[in-house]
MARBA-3410 file (N, C-alpha, C, O; in Angstrom, 1 decimal):
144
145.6,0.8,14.2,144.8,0.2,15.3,145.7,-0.6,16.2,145.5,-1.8,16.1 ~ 146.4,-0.3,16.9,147.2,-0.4,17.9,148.5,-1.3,17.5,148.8,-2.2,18.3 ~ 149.3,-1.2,16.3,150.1,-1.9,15.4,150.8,-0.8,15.7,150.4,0.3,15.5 ~ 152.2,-1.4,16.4,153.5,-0.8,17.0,154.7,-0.8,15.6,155.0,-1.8,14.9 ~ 154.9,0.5,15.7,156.0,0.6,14.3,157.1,1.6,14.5,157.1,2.4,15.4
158.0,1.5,13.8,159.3,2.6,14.0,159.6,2.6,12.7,159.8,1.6,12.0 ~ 159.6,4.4,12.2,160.1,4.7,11.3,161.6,5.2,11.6,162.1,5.8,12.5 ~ 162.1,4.6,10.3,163.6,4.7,10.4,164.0,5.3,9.3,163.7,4.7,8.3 ~ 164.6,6.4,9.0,164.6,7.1,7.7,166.0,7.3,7.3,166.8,7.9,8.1 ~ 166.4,6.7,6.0,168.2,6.2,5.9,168.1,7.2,4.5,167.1,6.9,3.8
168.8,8.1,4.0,168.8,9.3,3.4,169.0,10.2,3.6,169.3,10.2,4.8 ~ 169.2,11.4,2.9,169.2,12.8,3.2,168.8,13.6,2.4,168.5,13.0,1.4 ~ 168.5,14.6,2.2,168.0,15.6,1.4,167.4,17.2,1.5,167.8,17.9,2.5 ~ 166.5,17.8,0.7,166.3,18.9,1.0,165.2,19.2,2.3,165.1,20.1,3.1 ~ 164.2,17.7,1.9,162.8,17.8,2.7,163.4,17.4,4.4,162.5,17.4,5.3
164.6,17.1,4.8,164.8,16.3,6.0,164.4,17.2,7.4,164.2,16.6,8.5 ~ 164.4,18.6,7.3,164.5,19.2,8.2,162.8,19.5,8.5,162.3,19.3,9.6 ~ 162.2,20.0,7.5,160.5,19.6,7.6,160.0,18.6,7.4,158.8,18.7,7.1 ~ 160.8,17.2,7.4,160.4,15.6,7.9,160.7,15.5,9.0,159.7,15.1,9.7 ~ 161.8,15.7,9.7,162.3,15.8,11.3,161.2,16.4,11.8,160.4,15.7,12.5
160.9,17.7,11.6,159.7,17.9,12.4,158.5,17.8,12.4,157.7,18.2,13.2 ~ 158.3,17.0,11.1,156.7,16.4,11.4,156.8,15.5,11.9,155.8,15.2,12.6 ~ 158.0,14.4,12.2,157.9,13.0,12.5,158.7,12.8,13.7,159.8,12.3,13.6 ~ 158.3,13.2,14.6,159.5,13.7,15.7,160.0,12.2,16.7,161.0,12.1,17.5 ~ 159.0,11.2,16.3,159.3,10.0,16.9,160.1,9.2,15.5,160.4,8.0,15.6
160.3,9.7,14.8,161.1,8.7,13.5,162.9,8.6,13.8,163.6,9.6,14.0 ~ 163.3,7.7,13.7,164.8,8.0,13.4,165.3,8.5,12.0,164.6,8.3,11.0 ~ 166.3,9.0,12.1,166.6,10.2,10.6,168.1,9.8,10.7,168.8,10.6,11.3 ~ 168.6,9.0,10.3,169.9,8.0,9.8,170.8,8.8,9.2,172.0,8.5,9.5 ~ 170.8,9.8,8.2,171.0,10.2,7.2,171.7,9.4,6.5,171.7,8.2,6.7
172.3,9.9,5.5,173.0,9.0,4.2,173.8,8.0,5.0,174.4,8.2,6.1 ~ 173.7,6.6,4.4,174.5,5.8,5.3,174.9,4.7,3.9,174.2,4.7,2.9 ~ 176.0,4.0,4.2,176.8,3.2,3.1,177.7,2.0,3.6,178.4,2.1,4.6 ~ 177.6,1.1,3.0,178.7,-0.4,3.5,177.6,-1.1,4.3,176.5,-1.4,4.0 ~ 178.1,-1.3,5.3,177.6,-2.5,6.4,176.5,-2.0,7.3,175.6,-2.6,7.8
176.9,-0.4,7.4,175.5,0.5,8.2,173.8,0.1,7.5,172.7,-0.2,8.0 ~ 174.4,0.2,6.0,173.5,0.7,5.2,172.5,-0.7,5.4,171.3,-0.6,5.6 ~ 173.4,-2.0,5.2,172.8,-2.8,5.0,172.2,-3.5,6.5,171.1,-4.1,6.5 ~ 172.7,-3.2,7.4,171.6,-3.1,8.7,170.5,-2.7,9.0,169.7,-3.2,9.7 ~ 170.5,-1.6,8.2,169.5,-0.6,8.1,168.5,-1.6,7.4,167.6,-2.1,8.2
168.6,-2.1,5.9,167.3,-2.8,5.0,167.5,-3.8,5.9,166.4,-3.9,6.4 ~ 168.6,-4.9,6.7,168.1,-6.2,7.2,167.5,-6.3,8.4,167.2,-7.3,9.0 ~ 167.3,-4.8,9.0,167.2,-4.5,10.5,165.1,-3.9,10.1,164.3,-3.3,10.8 ~ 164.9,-4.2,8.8,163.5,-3.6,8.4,162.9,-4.4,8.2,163.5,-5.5,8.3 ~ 161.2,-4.4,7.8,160.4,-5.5,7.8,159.7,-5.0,6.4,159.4,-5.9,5.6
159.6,-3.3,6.1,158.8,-3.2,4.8,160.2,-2.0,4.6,161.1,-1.5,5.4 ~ 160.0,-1.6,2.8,160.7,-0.7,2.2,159.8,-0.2,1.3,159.2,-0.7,0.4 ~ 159.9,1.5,2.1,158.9,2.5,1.4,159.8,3.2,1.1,160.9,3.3,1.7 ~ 159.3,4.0,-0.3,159.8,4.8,-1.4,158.8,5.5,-2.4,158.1,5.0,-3.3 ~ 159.0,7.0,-1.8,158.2,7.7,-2.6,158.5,8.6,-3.6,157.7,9.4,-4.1
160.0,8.3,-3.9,160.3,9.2,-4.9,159.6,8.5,-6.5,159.3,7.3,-6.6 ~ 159.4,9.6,-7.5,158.9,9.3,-8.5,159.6,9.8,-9.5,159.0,9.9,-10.5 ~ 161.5,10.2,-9.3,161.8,11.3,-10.4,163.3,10.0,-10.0,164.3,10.6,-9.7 ~ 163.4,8.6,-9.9,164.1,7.5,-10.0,164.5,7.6,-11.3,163.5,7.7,-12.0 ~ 165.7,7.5,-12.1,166.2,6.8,-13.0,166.1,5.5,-13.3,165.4,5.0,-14.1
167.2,4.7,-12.0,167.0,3.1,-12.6,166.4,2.8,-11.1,165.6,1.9,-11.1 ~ 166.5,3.2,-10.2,166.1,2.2,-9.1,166.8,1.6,-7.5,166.3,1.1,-6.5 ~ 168.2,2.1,-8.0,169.0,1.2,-7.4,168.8,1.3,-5.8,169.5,0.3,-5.3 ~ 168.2,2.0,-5.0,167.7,1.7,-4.2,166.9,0.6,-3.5,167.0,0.0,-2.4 ~ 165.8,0.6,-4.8,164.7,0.2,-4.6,165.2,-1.9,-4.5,164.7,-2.8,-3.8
166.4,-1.9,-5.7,166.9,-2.8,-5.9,167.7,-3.4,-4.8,167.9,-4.6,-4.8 ~ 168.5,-2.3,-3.6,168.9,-2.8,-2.5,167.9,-3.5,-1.8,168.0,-4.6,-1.3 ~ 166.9,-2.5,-1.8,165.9,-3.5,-0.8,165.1,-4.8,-1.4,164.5,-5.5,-0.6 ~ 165.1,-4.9,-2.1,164.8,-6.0,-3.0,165.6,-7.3,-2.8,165.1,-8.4,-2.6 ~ 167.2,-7.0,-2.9,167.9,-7.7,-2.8,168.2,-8.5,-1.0,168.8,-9.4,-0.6
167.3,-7.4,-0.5,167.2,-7.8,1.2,166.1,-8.2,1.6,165.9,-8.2,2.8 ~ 165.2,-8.5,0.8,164.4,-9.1,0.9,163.2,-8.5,1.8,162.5,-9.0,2.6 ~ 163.2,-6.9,1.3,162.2,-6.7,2.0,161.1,-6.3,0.8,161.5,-5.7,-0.3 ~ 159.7,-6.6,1.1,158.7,-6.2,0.0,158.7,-4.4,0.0,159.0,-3.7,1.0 ~ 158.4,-4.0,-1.0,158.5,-2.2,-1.2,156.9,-1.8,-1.8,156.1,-2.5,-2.4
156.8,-0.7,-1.5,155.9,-0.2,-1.5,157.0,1.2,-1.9,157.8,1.7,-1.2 ~ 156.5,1.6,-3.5,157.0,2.6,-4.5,156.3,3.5,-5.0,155.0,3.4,-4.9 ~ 156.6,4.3,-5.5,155.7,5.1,-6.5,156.0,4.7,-7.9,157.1,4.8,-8.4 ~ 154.5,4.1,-8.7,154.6,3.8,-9.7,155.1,4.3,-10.8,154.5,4.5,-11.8 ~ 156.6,4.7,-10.7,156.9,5.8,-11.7,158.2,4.9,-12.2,158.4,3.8,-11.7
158.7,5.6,-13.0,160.3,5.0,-13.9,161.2,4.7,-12.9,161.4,5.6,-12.1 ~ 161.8,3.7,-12.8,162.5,3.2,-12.0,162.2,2.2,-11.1,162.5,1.0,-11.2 ~ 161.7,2.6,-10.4,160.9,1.4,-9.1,160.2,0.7,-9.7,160.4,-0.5,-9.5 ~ 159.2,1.0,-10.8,158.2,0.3,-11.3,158.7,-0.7,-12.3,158.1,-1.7,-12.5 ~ 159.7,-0.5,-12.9,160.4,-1.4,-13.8,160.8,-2.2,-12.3,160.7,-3.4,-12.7
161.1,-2.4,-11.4,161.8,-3.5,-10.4,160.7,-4.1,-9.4,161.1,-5.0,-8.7 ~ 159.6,-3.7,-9.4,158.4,-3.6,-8.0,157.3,-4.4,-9.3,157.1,-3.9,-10.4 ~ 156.7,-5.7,-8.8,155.7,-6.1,-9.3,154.5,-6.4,-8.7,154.3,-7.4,-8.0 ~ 153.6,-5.5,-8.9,152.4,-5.4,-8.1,151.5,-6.7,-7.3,150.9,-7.6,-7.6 ~ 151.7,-6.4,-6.8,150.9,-7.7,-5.5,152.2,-9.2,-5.3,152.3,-10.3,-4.8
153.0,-8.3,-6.2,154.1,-9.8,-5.8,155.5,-9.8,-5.2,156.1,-10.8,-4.8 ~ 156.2,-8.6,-5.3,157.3,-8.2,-4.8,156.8,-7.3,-3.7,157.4,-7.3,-2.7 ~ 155.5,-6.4,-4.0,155.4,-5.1,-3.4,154.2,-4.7,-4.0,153.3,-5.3,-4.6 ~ 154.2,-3.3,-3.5,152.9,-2.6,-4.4,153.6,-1.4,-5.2,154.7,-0.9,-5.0 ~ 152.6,-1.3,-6.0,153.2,0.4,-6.8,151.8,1.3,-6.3,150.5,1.2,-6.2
152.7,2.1,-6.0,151.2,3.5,-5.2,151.3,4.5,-6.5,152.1,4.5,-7.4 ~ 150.3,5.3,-6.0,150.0,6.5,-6.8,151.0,7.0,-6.6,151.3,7.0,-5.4 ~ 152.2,7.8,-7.4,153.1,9.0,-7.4,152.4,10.5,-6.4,151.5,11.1,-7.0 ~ 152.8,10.9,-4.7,152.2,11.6,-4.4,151.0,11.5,-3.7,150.4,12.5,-3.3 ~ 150.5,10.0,-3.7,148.7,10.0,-2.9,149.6,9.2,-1.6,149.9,8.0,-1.5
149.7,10.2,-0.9,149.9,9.5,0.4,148.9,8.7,0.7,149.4,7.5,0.9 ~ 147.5,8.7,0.8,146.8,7.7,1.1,146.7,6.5,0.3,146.2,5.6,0.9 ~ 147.0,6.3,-0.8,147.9,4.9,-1.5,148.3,4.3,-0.7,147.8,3.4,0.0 ~ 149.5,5.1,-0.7,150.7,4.9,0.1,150.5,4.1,1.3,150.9,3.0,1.6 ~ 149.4,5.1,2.2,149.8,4.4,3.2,148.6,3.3,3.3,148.5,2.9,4.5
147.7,2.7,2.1,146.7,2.1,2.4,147.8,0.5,2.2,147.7,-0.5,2.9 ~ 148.8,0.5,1.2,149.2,-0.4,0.9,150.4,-0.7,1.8,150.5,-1.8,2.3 ~ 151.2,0.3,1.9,151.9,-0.2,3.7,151.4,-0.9,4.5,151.9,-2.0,4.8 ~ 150.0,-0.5,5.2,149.1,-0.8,6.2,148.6,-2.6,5.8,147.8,-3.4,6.4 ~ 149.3,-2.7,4.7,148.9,-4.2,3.9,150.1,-4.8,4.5,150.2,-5.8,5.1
150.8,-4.1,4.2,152.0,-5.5,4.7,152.1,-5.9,6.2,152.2,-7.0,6.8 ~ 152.2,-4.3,6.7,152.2,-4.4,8.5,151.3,-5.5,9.0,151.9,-6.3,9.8 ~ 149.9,-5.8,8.7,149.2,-6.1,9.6,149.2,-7.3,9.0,149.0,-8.2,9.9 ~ 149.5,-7.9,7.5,149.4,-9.3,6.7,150.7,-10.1,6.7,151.5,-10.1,5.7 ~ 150.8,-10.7,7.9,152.3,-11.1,8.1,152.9,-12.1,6.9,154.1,-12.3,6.5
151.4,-12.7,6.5,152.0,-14.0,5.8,151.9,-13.6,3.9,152.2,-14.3,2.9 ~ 151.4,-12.1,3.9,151.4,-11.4,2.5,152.5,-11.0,2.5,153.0,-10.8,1.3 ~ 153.7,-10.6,3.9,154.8,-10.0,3.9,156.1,-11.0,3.8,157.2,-10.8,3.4 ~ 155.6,-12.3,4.1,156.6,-13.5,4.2,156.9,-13.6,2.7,158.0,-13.7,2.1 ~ 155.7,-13.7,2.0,155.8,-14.3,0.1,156.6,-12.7,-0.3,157.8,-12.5,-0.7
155.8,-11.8,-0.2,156.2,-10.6,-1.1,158.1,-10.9,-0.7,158.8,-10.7,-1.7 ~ 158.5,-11.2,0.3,159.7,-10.8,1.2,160.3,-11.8,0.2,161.4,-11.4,-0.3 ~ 160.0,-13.0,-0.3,160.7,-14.4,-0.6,160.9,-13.9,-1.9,161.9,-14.1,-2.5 ~ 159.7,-13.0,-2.4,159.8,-12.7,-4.2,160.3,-11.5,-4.3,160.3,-11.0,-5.4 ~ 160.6,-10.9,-3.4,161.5,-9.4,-3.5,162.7,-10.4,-3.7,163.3,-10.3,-4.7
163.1,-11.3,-2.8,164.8,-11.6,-2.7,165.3,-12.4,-4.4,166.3,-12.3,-5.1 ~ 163.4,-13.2,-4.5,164.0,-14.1,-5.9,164.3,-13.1,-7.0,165.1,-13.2,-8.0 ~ 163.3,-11.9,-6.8,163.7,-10.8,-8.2,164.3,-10.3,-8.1,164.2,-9.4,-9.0 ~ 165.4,-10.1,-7.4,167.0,-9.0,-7.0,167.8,-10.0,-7.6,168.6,-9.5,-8.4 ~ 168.0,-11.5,-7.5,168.7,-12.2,-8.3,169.2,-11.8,-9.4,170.4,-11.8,-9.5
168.4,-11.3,-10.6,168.9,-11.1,-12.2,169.7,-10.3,-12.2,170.4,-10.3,-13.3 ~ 170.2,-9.1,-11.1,170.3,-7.4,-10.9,172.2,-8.0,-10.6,173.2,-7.3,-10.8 ~ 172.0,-9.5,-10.1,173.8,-9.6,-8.9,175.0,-9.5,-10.1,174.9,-9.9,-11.2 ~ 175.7,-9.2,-9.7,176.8,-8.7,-10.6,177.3,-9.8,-11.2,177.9,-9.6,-12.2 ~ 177.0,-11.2,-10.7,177.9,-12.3,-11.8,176.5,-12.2,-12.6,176.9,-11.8,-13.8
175.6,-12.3,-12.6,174.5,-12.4,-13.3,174.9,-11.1,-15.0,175.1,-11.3,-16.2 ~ 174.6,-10.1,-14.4,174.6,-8.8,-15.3,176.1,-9.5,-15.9,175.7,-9.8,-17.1 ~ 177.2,-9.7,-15.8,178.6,-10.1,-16.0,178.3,-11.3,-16.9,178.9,-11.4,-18.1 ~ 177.8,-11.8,-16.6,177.5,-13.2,-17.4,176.8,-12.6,-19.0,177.4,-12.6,-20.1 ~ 175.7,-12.2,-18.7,174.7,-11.8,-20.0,176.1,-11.0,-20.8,176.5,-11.3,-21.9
176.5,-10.1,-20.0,178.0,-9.1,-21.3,178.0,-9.6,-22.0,177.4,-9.5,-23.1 ~ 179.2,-11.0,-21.0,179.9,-11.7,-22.0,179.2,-12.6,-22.7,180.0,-13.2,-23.4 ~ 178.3,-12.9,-22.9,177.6,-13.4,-23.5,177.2,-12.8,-24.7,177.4,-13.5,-25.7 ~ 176.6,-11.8,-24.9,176.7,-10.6,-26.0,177.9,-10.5,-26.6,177.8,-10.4,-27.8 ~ 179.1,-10.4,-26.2,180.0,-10.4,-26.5,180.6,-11.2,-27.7,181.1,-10.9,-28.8
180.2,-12.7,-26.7,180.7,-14.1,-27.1,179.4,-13.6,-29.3,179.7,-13.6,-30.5 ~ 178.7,-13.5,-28.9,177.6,-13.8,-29.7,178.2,-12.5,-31.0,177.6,-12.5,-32.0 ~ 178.7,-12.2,-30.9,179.5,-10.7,-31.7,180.3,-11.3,-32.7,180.2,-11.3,-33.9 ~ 181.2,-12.1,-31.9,182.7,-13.0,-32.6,182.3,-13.8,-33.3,183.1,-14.5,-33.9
END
């Protein structure tokens, strides 16, 4: 309802060439890494993710760490990092209309996007490498 958006799509894969052409106004980034990459999540307002065949996430966890709220598919991976109504949403695996009912949440609820955005950044905290580095040695320490 007249809510101005640009899709920006940072990846690559098999589906890109029958995504290019359904989405012919989207940008298609392809794979990008370092300083590009991270322009990309701080140059965004929401982070959508529909894969559901994730291992751990680490994606989902860049964008987390950039404080953008995500909108995932509730599957292994994302769902262990994405906390429903408070980092983000978890959608149906595959129901695009999920999908896009709960995007359509953040777009237009500026101030649902400000909190989710604050509690994506505070839940990427545990993930930072002194953090994970710390717990080791700590395990470690606890061994001896």
């Amino acid at each position: 309802a007249g809510i101005r958006y640009r899709f920006v799509i940072v990846g690559d894969g098999p589906e890109r060439a029958r995504l290019e052409a359904a989405m012919p106004h989207a940008l298609f980034e392809g794979h990008q890494t370092g300083e590009v990459l991270a322009a990309a999540y701080a140059s965004s307002d929401v982070f959508l993710f529909p894969s559901d065949t994730e291992t751990f996430g680490n994606v989902t966890l860049e964008a987390l760490s950039s404080g953008l709220p995500a909108v995932v598919a509730d599957a292994t991976g994302s769902n262990a990092l994405v906390s429903e109504g408070v980092n983000g949403f978890l959608a149906r695996p595959r129901d695009s209309q999920d999908f896009l009912e709960k995007t359509r949440q953040l777009v237009v609820d500026s101030d649902l996007r400000r909190r989710m955005s604050a509690a994506a950044r505070a839940s990427a905290e545990p993930y930072e490498w002194s953090q994970v580095l710390g717990r080791i040695v700590s395990y470690y320490s606890e061994l001896t």
